[in-house]
C-alpha positions in Angstrom: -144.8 26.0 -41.4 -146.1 22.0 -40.2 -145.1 21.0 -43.8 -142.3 18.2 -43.4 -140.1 16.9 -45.8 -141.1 13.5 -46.8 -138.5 10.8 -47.4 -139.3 9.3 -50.8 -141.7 6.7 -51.7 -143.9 4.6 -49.9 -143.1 1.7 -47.5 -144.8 -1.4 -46.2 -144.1 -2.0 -42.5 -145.0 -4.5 -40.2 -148.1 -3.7 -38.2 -146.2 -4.7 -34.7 -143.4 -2.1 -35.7 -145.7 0.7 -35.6 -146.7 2.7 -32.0 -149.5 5.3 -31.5 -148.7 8.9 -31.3 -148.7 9.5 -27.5 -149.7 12.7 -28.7 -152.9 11.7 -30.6 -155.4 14.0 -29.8 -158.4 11.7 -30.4 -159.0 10.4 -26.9 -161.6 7.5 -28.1 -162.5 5.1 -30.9 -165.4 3.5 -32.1 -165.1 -0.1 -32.4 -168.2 -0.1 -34.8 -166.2 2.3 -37.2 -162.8 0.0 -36.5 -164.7 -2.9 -37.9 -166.7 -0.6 -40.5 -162.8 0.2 -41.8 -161.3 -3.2 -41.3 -164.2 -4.9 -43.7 -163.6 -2.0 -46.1 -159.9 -2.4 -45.8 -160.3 -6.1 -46.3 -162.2 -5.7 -49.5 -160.2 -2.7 -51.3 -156.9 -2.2 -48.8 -155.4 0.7 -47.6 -156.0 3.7 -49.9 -154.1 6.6 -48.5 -150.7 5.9 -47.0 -150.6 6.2 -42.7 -147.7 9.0 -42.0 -145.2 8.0 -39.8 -141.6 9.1 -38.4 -138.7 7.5 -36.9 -139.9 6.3 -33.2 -138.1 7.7 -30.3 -135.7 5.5 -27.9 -136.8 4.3 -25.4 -140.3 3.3 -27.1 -143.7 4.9 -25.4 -145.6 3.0 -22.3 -147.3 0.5 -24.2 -146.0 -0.1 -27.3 -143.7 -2.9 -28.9 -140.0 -3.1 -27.8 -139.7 -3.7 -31.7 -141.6 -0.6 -32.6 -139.4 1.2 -35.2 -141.8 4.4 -36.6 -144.1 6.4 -34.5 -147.9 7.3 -36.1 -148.1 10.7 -37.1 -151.6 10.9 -38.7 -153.7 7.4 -39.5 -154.0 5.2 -36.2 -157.5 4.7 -37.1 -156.2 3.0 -40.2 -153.7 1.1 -38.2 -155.9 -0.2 -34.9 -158.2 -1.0 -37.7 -155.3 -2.7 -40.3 -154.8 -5.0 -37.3 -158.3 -6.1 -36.9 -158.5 -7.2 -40.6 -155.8 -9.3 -39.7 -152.9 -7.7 -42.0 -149.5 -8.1 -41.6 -148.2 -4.9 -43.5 -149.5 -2.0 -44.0 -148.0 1.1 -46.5 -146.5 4.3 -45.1 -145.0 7.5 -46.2 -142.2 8.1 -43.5 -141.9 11.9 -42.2 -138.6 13.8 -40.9 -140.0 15.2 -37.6 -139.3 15.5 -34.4 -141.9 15.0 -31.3 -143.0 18.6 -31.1 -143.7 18.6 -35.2 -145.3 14.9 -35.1 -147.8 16.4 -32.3 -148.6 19.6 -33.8 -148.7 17.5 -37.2 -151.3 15.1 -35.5 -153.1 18.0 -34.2 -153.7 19.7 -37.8 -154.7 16.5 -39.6 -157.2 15.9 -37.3 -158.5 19.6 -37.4 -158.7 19.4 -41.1 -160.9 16.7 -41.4 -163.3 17.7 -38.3 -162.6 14.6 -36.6 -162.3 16.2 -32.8 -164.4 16.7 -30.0 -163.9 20.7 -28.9 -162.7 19.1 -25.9 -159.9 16.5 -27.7 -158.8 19.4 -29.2 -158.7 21.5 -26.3 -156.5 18.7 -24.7 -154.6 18.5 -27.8 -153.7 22.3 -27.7 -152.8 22.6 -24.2 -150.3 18.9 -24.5 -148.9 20.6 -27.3 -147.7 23.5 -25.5 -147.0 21.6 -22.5 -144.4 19.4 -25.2 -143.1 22.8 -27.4 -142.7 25.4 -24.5 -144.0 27.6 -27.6 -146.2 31.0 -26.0 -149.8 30.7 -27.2 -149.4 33.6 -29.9 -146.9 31.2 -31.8 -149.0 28.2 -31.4 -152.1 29.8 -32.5 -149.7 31.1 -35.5 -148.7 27.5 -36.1 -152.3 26.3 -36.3 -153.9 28.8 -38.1 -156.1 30.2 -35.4 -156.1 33.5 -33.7 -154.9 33.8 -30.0 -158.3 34.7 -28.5 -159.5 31.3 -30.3 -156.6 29.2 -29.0 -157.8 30.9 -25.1 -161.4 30.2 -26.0 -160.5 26.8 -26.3 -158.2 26.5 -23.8 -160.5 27.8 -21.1 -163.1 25.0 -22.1 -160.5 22.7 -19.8 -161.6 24.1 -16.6 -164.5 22.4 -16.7 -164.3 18.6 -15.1 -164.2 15.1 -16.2 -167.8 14.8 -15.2 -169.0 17.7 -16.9 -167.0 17.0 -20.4 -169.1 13.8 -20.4 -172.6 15.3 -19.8 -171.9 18.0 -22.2 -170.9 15.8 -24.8 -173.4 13.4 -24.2 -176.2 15.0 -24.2 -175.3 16.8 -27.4 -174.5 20.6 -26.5 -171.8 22.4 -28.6 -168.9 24.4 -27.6 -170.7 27.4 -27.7 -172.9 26.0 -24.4 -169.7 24.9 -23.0 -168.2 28.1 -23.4 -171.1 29.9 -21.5 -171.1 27.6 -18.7 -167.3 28.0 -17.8 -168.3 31.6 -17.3 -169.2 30.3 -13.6 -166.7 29.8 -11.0 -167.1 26.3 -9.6 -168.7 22.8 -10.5 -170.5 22.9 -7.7 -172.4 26.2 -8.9 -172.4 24.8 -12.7 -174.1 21.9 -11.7 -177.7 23.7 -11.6 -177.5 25.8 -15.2 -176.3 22.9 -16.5 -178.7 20.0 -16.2 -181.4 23.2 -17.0 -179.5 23.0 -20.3 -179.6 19.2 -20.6 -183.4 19.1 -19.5 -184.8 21.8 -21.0 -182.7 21.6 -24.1 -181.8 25.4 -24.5 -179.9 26.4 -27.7 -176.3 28.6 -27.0 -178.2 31.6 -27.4 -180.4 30.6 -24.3 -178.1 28.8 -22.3 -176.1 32.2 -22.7 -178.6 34.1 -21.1 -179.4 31.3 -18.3 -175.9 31.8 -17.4 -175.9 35.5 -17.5 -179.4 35.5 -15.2 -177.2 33.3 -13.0 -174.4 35.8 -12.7 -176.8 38.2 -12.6 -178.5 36.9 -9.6 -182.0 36.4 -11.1 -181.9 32.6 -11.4 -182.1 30.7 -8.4 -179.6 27.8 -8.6 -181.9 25.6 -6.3 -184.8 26.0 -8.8 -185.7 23.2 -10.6 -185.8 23.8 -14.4 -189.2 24.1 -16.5 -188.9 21.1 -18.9 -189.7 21.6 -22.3 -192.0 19.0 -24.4 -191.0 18.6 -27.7 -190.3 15.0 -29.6 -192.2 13.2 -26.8 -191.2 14.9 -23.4 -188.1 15.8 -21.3 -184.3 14.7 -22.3 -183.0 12.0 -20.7 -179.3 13.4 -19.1 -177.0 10.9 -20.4 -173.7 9.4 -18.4 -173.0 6.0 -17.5 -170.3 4.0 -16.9 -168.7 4.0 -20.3 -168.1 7.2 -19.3 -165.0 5.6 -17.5 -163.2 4.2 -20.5 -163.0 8.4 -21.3 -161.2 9.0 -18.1 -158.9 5.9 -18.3 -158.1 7.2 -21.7 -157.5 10.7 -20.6 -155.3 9.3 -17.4 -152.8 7.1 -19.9 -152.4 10.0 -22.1 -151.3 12.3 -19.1 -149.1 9.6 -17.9 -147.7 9.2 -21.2 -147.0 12.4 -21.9 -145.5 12.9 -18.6 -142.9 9.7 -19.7 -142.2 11.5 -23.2 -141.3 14.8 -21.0 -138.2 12.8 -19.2 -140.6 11.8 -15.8 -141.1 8.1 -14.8 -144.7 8.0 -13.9 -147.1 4.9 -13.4 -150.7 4.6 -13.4 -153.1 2.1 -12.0 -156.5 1.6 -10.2 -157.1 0.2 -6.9 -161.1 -1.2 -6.5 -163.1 -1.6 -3.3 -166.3 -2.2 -2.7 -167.7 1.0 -2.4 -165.2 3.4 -4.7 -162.3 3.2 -7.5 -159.0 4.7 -6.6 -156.6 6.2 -9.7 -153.3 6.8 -8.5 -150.7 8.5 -10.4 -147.0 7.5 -9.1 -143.9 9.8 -10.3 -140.3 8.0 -9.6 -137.9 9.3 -8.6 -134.4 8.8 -10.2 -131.9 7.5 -8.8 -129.3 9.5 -6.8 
């Protein structure tokens, strides 16, 4: 059971004593919906409480030394608290530990559709990463069967790169989970800009990918573009893209820091290429 017992009432803390949930499984969010929310919350307040427990010591990467309750569900409500420019905001305080607060995190978000299949792909495999838990009891504790939980789970062994395009370009878990029927990015690449281009459904990108694996579609062929709404698809990807993978990098590092580790992150630029370099310290003998 994810239900927690509440401590009672509701309580107005500081914004700067509050941290994100290193375990949040929404990777991004939209400045235009911050502000949207922080004009809103300006006008009528806060209307449903941001859940919160007891923060940790030491306090996440990245938070305030003063932090004193960790978000559970509502960092929305809290990055977009701080843009209105209040100084409290009211919370109901939760007795849970980090496993609970993550799977808790995990489950408010499902509820209320609010994740990318990929977030919560990520979002499944951190929080058995954190629990130790064997997939059967984590698909028990989220309500979803085991072969689901795998499903979604297998969506990860697709790249960075072609997260992006997918999501970008508007194709659904179901495409994803053809494509990841095929072995390597470097043979993915080819069925999937014929998705993107020729703006196949699941059913047909299914059987592109099953023609591939079959042998009858030649990878180096160039896909037949369809012509509806005014010609081809654009295939989106640019460089916001990188704000994903920064975001996906700090939350690996993170969680790596929550586990007991000491890792660092940080870029190094050239002229020609970006370097991310993950460092792991070790402790001291």
């Amino acid at each position: 059971m994810l239900m927690q017992k509440k401590k009672e009432g509701v309580v107005f803390v500081r914004v700067g004593d509050l941290i994100p949930n290193p375990m949040q499984p929404r990777l991004s969010f939209s400045d235009a919906e911050i502000q949207s929310l922080a004009d809103s919350i300006k006008r009528y307040g806060i209307i449903s409480p941001i859940a919160v427990r007891q923060a940790d010591k030491p306090v996440y990467p990245g938070g305030s030394r003063n932090a004193g309750y960790e978000i559970i569900a509502g960092e929305r409500r809290w990055r977009a608290a701080v843009v209105a420019g209040l100084e409290k905001v009211p919370c109901v305080v939760i007795d849970a530990d980090r496993e609970k607060s993550a799977a808790l995190a995990l489950v408010e978000n499902q509820q209320r559709s609010d994740l990318s299949f990929f977030e919560e792909a990520i979002a499944i495999q951190n929080l058995l990463l954190l629990t130790g838990q064997t997939q059967t009891d984590t698909a028990k504790q989220l309500s979803i069967s085991q072969s689901t939980l795998c499903n979604k789970l297998r969506l990860l062994k697709l790249t960075d790169r072609e997260r992006l395009l997918i999501t970008e370009n508007g194709l659904s878990e179901r495409h994803a989970r053809a494509l990841v029927r095929i072995g390597t990015e470097r043979e993915r690449r080819a069925p999937l800009l014929k998705m993107i281009e020729c703006q196949l459904s699941a059913p047909e990108s299914e059987k592109l990918v099953e023609d591939y694996l079959s042998g009858a579609m030649n990878p180096r062929s160039r896909p037949e573009k369809k012509k509806p709404h005014g010609g081809p698809k654009t295939v989106k990807g640019s460089i916001k893209d990188i704000k994903f993978l920064y975001n996906t990098v700090e939350r690996a590092v993170d969680l790596l820091n929550s586990s007991g580790l000491n890792a660092v992150w940080n870029t190094v630029e050239t002229e020609t290429e970006t370097e991310i370099k993950i460092t792991l310290k070790k402790a001291r003998q």
